[in-house]
C-alpha angles and dihedrals in degrees: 000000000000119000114235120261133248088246095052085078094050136088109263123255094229091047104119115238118286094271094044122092111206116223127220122195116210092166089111084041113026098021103059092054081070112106117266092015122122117161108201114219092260092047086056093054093046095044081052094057092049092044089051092042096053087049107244104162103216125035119186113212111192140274122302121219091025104096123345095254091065080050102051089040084057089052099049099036088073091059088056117085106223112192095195125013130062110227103234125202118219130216142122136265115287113283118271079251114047131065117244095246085054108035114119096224108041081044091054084045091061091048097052087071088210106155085229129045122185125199127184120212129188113275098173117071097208081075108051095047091041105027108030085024081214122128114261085242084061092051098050092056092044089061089040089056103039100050091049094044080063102040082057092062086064092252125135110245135229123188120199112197103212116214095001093148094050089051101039089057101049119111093211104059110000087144092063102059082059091052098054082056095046087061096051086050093055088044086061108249119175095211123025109195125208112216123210076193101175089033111224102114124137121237096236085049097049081046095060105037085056095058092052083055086048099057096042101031118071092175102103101259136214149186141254114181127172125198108245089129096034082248100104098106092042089044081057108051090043083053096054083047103061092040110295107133102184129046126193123207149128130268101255094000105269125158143106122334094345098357127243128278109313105237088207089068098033086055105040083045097054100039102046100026099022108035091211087126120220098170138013114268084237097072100026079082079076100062092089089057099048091046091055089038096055092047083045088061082045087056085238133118114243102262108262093230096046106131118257100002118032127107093254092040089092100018124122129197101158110090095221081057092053097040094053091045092053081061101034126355104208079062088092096002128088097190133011107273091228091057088081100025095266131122143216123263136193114209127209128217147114089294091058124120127199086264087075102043088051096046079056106048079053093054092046087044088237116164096246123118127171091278099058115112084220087067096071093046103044078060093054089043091051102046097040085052091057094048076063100064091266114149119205106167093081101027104052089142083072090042091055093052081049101054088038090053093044088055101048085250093115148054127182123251090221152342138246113231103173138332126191127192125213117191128211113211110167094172157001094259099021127107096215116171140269126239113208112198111195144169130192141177121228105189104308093345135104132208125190117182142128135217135202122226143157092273142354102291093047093047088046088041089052093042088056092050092048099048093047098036084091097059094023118033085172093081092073091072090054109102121197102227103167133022120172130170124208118190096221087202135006097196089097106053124220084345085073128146104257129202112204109193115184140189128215137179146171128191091285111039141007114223126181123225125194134211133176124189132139082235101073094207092052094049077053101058087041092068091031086057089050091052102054093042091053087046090054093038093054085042100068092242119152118224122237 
């Protein structure tokens, strides 16, 4: 057995300044071991870029050895120049088996030329007698070794302490979870980590098993918490707050059950309410960002309640909100929206005042003000067409058309006369396609033409194009991103009401529009309407 070395016992070289908490990202590692996630080779690189950019220290980029795409991760990570953040390799402590200089994994670890390399050990001692079936004497010199097997290679060393919480606050055996640190620490690890690895720790008693650590370990420690009990961001911050000084965790949270600490929180945390830094408030305004990019790898949209950054986080609907933020924003407001790249919104419903209808006709720039006699009524209008089954919260494009109608400040680019749908089934169990017939009048002219689509809406959607193409070239670069259906009432049957919310886009912005019908593909060309009048209308076109 190797003694431990004199340094073992010092602070480490790479530790951040006292005030500083030092982040670690798991999102390549820890993350894609969450259900439904693959991240492809290119989605790791670029989520490498946004995660330097943004300025994480540590990014852990898998395991090497375990599958070939960790290894050729590992290959292709040292030709990229990184400006902020060390590439850290992940594995476990030499086999009870095997010597350091021979075992597969810390070899493989070496290999992988990675700056950091992080182990995990066994800290609870219900694992290494029933799981690993070793003598606790066995496993403490397998984390020694290991770590100063590593050490030797000239890494820095982090040492995650799996299952510490669970250890520490059992009654059999909460020595030895100290004692498994203790070893890591005389191996010479820069980092020891402690892991709330099941995730079900309370914060007062993360709080206090960090301050034992405190007291016996002088290695700078960590935390690793996962969100089994919805408490990982809040396990973290206590932890920083009774000595910790790095947290690991993913961007948005993701990983494996309920997923690990989500970095968005822990950073925007740290650096607004905290002041333990992380990264720089500069680029904290591109959380948001990195928390839609990483769901758009995901091929989901960035849930609309997720704290910080998502669409609903600084949204209001109640008037008395409204009314308090026009005067002072913290009213209803814990941070300031643009600190992590979000904004403000004012959301429309039943529930709306005339607080809310003014605060957006100042947003759209519309002449109302609380005086206006429209304003009443737009209110009326607003709350009778969502008695109707109307739904303004995600189609505030067709809001706006309808304000700025209601104020004189706009006038459609066409009408609809009539449409008329054929339908081609070939067969019982055949998809044939779908003919639109349409006309429409653009100011005193008239268009008559018909499409063919893969069902009803995209033949009526490229009808509409066709037919306007000749007065409005600008709705080819219009993209239908979202469509979704909601039956408002069953008790009719098939002659249901019906609310149709879409989604468009173009290469610049993203707007909802909104239709209800008991005809489904009415209710359709009503948002699609909406959505190529909005498009004109931002686009600076003049109607004929």
């Amino acid at each position: 057995m190797k003694t431990s070395r004199p340094s073992a016992k010092k602070k480490s070289d790479s530790a951040p300044d006292k005030n500083r908490v030092s982040l670690y990202d798991t999102t390549l590692r820890d993350g894609s071991q969450s259900e439904d996630i693959h991240f492809t080779m290119e989605d790791k690189l670029r989520i490498v870029g946004e995660l330097d950019r943004l300025g994480v220290d540590y990014i852990e980029g898998g395991w090497p050895g375990a599958n070939p795409k960790d290894i050729e991760f590992f290959r292709r990570i040292r030709t990229v120049p990184l400006h902020n953040s060390r590439i850290a390799a992940f594995g476990s402590t030499r086999k009870a088996t095997s010597k350091t200089s021979h075992d597969p994994v810390l070899k493989a670890l070496i290999a992988a030329g990675t700056p950091v390399v992080t182990i995990f050990g066994k800290s609870w001692s219900l694992h290494v007698k029933d799981i690993l079936d070793i003598s606790p004497a066995t496993n403490i010199e397998m984390i020694r070794e290991s770590v100063d097997f590593l050490k030797q290679s000239g890494r820095e060393v982090v040492y995650d302490a799996e299952h510490f919480f669970d250890g520490f606050n059992d009654d059999d055996d909460p020595e030895f979870a100290l004692k498994t640190l203790k070893a890591a620490e005389e191996g010479g690890a820069d980092w020891i980590v402690l892991c709330d690895t099941n995730g079900g720790s309370l914060p007062w008693n993360v709080e206090r098993a960090v301050r034992a650590v405190a007291r016996e370990i002088r290695v700078p420690i960590g935390i690793h918490a996962h969100n089994d009990g919805e408490l990982a961001v809040a396990n973290s911050l206590i932890a920083v707050n009774n000595g910790a000084r790095q947290i690991h965790g993913t961007i948005n949270g993701i990983g494996e059950r309920c997923g690990n600490a989500n970095l968005i929180s822990v950073m925007a945390n740290l650096v607004l309410k905290m002041d333990r830094g992380g990264v720089s408030p500069k680029n904290l305004k591109n959380l948001r960002h990195v928390a839609s990019f990483l769901f758009e790898l995901q091929n989901r949209p960035l849930p609309k309640n997720q704290a910080f950054v998502g669409d609903s986080a600084f949204a209001h609907k109640a008037g008395v909100h409204v009314h308090a933020i026009r005067k002072n924003s913290r009213a209803y407001e814990h941070i300031s929206p643009e600190a992590v790249g979000n904004t403000q919104r004012i959301l429309l419903s039943e529930q709306s005042g005339r607080s809310n209808l003014i605060e957006k006709a100042r947003q759209y720039g519309v002449p109302l003000d609380s005086d206006s006699p429209e304003i009443a009524r737009l209110l009326e209008i607003l709350k009778k067409l969502e008695n109707q089954g109307y739904q303004f919260e995600g189609a505030e494009a067709s809001f706006e058309l309808l304000m700025r109608s209601g104020s004189g400040d706009f006038r459609p680019y066409f009408e609809i006369e009539f449409f008329h749908i054929l339908m081609d089934q070939k067969g019982h169990d055949s998809e044939g396609l779908s003919e639109a017939t349409i006309r429409v009048r653009v100011g005193n002219r008239h268009e008559h033409t018909a499409a063919l689509g893969n069902g009803p809406v995209n033949a009526l959607d490229n009808c509409l194009r066709k037919a306007l193409s000749a007065f409005y070239p600008e709705v080819s670069s219009i993209n239908l991103l979202d469509y979704k259906v909601r039956v408002l009432s069953g008790n009719d049957g098939t002659a249901s009401r019906v609310r149709v919310l879409i989604e468009s886009g173009s290469s610049s912005q993203k707007w909802g529009t909104v239709g209800v019908s008991e005809n489904v593909i009415t209710a359709s060309l009503m948002a699609l309407k909406d959505s190529i009048d909005y498009w004109l209308l931002k686009s600076g076109i003049k109607p004929f």
